[in-house]
Each structure stands twice: as C-alpha cells, then as structure tokens.
C-alpha positions as YAML, in Angstrom:
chain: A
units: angstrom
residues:
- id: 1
  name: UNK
  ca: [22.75, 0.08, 0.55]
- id: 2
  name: UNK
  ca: [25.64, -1.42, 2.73]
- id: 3
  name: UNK
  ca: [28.15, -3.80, 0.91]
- id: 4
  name: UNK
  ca: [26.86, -6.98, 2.70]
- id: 5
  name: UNK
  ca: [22.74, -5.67, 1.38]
- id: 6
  name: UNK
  ca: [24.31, -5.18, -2.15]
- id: 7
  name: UNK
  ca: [26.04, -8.52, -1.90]
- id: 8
  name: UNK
  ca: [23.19, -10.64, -1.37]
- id: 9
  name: UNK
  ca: [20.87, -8.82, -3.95]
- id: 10
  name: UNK
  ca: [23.97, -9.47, -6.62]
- id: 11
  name: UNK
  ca: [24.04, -13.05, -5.23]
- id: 12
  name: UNK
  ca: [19.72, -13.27, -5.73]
- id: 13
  name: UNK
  ca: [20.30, -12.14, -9.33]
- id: 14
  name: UNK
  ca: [22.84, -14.27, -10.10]
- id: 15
  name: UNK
  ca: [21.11, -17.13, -8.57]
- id: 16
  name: UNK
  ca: [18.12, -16.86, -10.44]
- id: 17
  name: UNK
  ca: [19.80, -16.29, -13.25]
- id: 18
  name: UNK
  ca: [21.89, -19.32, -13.19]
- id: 19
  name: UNK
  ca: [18.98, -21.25, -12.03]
- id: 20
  name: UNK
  ca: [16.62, -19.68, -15.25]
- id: 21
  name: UNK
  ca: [19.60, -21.02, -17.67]
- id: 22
  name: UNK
  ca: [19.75, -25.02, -16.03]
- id: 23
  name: UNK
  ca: [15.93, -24.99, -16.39]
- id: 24
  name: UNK
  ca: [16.51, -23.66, -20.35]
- id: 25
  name: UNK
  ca: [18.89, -25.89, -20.97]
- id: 26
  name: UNK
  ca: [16.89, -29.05, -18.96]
- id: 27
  name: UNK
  ca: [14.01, -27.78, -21.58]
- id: 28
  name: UNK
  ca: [16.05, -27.63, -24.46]
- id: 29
  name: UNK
  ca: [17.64, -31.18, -24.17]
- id: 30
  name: UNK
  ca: [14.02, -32.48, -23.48]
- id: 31
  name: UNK
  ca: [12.47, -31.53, -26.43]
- id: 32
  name: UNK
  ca: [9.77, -29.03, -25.11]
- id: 33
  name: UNK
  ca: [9.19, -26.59, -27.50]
- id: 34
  name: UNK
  ca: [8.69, -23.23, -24.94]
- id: 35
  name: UNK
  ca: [11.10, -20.68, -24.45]
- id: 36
  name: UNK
  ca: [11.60, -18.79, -20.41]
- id: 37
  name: UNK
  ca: [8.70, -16.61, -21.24]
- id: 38
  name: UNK
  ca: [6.15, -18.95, -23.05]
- id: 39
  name: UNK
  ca: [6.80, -21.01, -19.93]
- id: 40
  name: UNK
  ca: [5.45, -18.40, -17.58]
- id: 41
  name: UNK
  ca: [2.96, -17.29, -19.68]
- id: 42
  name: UNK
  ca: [1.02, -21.05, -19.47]
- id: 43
  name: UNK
  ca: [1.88, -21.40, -15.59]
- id: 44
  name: UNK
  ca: [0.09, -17.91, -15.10]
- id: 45
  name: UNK
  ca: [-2.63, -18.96, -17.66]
- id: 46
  name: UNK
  ca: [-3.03, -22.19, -15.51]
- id: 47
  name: UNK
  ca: [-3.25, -20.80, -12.33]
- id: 48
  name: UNK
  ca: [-5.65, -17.46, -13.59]
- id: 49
  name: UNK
  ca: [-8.85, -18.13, -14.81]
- id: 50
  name: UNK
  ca: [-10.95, -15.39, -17.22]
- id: 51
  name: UNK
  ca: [-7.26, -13.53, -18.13]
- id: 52
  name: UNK
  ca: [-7.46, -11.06, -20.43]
- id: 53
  name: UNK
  ca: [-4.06, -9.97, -22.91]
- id: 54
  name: UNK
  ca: [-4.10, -6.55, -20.56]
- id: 55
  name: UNK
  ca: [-4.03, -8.60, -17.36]
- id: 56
  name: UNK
  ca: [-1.36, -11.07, -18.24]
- id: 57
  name: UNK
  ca: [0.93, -7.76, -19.23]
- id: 58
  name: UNK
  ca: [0.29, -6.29, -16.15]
- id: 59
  name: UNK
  ca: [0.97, -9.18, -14.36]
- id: 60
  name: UNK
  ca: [3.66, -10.66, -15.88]
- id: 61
  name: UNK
  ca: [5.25, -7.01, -15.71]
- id: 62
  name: UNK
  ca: [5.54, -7.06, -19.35]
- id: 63
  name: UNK
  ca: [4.27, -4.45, -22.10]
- id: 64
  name: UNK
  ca: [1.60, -5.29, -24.01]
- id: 65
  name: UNK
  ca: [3.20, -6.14, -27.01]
- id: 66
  name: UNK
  ca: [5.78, -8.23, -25.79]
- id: 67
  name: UNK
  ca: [3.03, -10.77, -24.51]
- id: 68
  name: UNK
  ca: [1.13, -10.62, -27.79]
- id: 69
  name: UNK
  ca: [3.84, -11.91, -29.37]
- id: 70
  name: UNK
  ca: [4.29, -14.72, -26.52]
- id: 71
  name: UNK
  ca: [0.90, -15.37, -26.99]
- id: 72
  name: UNK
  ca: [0.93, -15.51, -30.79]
- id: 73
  name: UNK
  ca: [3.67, -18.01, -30.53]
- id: 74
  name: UNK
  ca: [1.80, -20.14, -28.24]
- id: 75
  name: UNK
  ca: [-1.41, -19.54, -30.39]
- id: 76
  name: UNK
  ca: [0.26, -21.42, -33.60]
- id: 77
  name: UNK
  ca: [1.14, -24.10, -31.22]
- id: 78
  name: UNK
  ca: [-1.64, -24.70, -30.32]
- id: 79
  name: UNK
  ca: [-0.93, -24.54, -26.88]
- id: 80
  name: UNK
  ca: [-3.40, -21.33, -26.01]
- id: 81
  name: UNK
  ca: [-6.69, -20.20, -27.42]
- id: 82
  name: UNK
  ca: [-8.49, -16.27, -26.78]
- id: 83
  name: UNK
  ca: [-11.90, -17.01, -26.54]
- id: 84
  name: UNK
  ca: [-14.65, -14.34, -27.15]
- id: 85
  name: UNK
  ca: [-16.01, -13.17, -23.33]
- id: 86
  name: UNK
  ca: [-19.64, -14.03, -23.33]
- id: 87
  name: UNK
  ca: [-20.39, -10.39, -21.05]
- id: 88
  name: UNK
  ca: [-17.98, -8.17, -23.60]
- id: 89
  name: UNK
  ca: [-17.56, -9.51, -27.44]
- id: 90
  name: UNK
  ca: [-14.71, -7.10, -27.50]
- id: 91
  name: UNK
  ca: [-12.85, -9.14, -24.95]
- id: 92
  name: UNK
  ca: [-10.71, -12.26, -25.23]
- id: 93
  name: UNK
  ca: [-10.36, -14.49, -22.49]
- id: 94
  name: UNK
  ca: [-6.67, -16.21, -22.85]
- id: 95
  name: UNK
  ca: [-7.59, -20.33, -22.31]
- id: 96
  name: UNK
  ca: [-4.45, -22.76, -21.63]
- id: 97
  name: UNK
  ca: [-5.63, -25.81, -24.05]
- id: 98
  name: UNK
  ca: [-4.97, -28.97, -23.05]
- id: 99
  name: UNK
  ca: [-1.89, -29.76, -25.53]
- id: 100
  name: UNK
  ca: [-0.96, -26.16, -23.95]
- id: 101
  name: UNK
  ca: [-1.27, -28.04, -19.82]
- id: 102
  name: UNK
  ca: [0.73, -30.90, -21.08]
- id: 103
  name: UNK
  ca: [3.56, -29.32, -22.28]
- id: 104
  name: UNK
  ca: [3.01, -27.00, -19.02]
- id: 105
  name: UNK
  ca: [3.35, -30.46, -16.85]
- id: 106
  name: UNK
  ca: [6.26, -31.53, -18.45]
- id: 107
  name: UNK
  ca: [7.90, -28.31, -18.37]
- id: 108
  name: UNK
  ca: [7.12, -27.78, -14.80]
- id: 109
  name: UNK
  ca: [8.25, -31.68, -14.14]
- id: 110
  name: UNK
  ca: [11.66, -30.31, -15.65]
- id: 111
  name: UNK
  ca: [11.61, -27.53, -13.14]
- id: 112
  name: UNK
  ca: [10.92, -29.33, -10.17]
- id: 113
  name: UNK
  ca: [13.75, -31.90, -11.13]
- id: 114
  name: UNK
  ca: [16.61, -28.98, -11.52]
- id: 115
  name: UNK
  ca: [15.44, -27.84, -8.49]
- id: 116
  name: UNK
  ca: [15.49, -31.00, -6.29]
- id: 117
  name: UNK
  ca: [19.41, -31.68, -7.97]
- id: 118
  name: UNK
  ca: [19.98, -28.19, -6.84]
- id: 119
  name: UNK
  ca: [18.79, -27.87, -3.67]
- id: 120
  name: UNK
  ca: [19.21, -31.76, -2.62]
- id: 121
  name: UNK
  ca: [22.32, -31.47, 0.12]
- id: 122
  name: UNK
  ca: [20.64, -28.62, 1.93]
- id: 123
  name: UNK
  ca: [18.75, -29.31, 5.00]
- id: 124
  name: UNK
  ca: [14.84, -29.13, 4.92]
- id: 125
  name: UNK
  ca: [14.64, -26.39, 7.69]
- id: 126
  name: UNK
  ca: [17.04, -24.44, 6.04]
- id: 127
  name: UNK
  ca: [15.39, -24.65, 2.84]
- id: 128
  name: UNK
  ca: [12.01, -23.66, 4.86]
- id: 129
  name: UNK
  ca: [13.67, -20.45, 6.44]
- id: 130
  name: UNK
  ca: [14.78, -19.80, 2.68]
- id: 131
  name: UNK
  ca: [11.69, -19.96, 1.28]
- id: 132
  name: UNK
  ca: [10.20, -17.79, 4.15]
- id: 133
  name: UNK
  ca: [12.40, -15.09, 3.39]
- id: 134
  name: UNK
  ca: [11.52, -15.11, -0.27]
- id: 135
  name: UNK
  ca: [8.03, -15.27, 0.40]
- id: 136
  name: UNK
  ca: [8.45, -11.79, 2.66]
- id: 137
  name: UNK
  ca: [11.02, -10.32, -0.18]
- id: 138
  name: UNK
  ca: [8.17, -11.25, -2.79]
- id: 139
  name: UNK
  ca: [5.22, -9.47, -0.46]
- id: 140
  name: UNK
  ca: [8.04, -6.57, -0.16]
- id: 141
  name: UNK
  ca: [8.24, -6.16, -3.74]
- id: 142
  name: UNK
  ca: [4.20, -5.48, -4.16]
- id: 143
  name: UNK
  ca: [3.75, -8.73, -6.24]
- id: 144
  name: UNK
  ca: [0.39, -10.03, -7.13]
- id: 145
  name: UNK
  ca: [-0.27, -13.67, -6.35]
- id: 146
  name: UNK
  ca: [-0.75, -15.99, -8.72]
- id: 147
  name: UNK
  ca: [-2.26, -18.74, -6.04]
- id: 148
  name: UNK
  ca: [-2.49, -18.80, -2.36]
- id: 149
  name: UNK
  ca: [0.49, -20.18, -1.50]
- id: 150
  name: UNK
  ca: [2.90, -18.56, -3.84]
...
C-alpha cells in the first residue's frame, strides 16, 4: 500500500469514526435510549424480514454472543420481540415492534440531520461521485445488502 492508498483508508476510518461519535452524541442529547450497536441492530431488523439471531451475527459481522446481548437489551425495551417460526419451533424470528420502529425513526431522523449539517457546503455532484465510490468500496469489501439501494 502506497502512502497516498494508506492515507485515504486512515482518513475513511477517521471519518466514520468522527461521524459515529456526532450521531452518539446527537442521540444522547435527544433522549433516545439506543446505543451505536442497538441502532444497527433495528435498522437491519427493519430492512430484513424472517431474521434469525445466527443471521443478524453474520450479518452484522458480529459473534453470536455479542448480538444476544444487543438483542436482550432491546428485548427489555421493548423495542424487539423473537417470535417462534411457524416451519421450525426451534427457531426465533427477530421482529422490530413498533415502539422498537419509532425509536428507529427518530434515531434515523437524528442521523440524517448530522449528516445534512455535515455534508451541507459540498456540492451535490460531488457528493454523488462520493457516494459512488463508497458504493464500489462496499461491493469490494464482499458486503451483503441490506436493501437494493444500499
């Protein structure tokens, strides 16, 4: 990796990283009770259907126990339910609830706000080339999608 490739992956990092804590923080101040993870657990539950625990680990790129213990949390919320697969008893399908959607809509309405105060003074075409190239670093990486247009 040449100085200017290991540049710009420090500069991703840091970038995401930076944009991860104004989000937190945006969250925080607002009141809504979901940490980074919870957060992407609902917008992959939302976006999913029929998810099983071993699917959303796999997914998310997480082990298995790590997102049993985000889902627990969100459980006592009240924010997710498992319900019983009618095919396999042994399975449990992870359901966003609706309490769980609302606090996903105001969490996401948080996002989208950071993101427009970050991105405002940049020009639209530039911000479509930008998101071109993440979409072909994303596809690089072997990420599933979560929707079609992710």
């Amino acid at each position: 990796m040449n100085e200017t490739q290991y540049s710009t992956a420090l500069l991703l990092g840091e970038v995401n990283f930076k944009f991860c804590k104004k989000v937190h923080q945006q969250i925080v101040e607002q009141d809504i009770n979901l940490t980074t993870e919870q957060f992407g657990v609902l917008y992959i539950l939302s976006k999913r259907k029929d998810t099983i625990q071993s699917d959303l680990a796999e997914f998310a790129g997480k082990d298995k126990s790590a997102v049993m213990r985000h889902l627990d949390a969100l459980e006592e919320k009240n924010l997710v339910v498992r319900v019983n697969d009618n095919s396999d008893r042994r399975r449990k399908i992870l359901v966003i609830t609706k309490a769980g959607q609302q606090m996903l809509d105001k969490a996401m309405q948080v996002l989208n706000e950071v993101f427009q105060e970050i991105t405002q003074s940049i020009p639209e075409e530039k911000m479509n080339i930008f998101r071109e190239v993440l979409l072909t670093i994303k596809q690089s990486t072997d990420c599933k999608k979560i929707h079609a247009d992710s």
